[in-house]
C-alpha positions in Angstrom: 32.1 -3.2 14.8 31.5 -6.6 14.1 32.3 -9.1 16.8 33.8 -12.6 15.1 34.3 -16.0 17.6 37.3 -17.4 15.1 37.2 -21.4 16.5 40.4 -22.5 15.4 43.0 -25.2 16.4 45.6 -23.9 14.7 47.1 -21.1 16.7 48.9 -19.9 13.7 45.9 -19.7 11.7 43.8 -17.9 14.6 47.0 -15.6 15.1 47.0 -14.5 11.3 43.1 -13.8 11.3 42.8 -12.1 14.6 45.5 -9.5 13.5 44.6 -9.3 10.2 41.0 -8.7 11.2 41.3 -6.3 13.8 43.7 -4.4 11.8 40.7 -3.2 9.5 39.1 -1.6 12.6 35.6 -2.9 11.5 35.9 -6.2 13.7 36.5 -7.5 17.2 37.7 -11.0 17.3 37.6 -13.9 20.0 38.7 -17.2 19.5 38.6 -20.5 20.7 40.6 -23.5 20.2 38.3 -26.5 20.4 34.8 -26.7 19.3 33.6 -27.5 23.0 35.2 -23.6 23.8 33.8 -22.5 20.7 30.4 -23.2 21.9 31.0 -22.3 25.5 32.2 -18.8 24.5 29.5 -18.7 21.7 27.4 -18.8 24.5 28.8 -16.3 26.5 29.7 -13.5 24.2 27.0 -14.0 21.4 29.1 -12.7 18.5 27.8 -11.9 15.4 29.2 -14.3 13.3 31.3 -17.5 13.7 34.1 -18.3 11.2 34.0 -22.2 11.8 36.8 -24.8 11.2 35.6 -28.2 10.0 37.9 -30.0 11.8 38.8 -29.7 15.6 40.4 -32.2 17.8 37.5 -32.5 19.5 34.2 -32.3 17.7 33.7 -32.0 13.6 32.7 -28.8 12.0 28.9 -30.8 11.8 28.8 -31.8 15.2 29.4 -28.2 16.0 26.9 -26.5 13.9 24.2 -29.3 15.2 24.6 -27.8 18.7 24.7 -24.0 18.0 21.2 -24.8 16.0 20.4 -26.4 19.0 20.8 -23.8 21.5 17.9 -21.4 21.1 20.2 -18.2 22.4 22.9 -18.5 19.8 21.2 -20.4 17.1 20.9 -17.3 15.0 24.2 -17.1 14.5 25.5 -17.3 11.5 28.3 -19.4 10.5 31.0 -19.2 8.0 33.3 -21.9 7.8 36.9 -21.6 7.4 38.0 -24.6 6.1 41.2 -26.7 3.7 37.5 -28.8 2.2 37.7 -28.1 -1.2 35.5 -30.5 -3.0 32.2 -29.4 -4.0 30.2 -32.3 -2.5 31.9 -31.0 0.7 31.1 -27.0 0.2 27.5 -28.2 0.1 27.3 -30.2 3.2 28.5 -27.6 5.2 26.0 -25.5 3.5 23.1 -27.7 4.1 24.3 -28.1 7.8 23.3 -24.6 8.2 26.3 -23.1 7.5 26.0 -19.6 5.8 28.9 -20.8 3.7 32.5 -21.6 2.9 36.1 -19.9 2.9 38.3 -22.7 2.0 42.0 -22.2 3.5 44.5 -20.9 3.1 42.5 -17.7 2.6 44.1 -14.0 1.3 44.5 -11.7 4.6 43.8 -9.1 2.4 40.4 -10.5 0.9 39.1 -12.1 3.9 37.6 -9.0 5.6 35.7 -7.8 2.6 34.6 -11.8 2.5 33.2 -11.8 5.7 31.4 -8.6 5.0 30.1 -9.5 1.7 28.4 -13.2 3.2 27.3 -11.3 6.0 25.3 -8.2 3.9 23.7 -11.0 1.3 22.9 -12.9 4.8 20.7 -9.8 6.1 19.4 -8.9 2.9 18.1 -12.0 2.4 16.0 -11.4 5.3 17.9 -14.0 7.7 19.6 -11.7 10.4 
């Protein structure tokens, strides 16, 4: 089982993801609302992946991936971000920020597992995890 931190403002968004993930059977799913949490319960629970949104009411999606990097115990982790970015120029940043890569919102609740899955097997067969 997969353990996803889901750090989300939107509690409708979080809501729809959670069940949706859990439903599958193949992930357990945490979130937090603020980045600040995010990285607090990052911390704490050292999941094995974090689905990311860019922006937060308190810290950006790149302020956020700048301190995960920067905390040797959970800068391993990979991160997808979840996010409405949809220009190119944008994909890329997040990319060269470290994040593994992009799911732009609104994603399909019945792609999104399989999404996650597929990032996360090219991630470890590239040698990363």
């Amino acid at each position: 089982m997969l353990h996803v931190l889901h750090i989300e403002d939107q509690p409708d968004i979080q809501t729809i993801l959670k069940l949706t993930l859990q439903a599958t059977k193949q992930f357990k799913v945490d979130g937090a609302a603020t980045g600040e949490a995010g990285l607090t319960l990052a911390s704490r629970v050292k999941p094995d992946v974090i689905l990311l949104d860019y922006t937060l009411p308190d810290l950006n999606g790149d302020q956020i991936l700048a301190k995960l990097r920067a905390n040797p115990e959970i800068a391993h982790i990979p991160v997808i971000m979840l996010t409405a970015l949809t220009d190119n120029f944008d994909v890329q940043r997040c990319r060269s920020l470290g994040a593994l890569d992009v799911i732009v919102k609104p994603f399909s609740p019945r792609t999104i597992a399989g999404q996650i899955q597929t990032l996360l097997a090219a991630h470890r067969a590239a040698g990363v995890a």
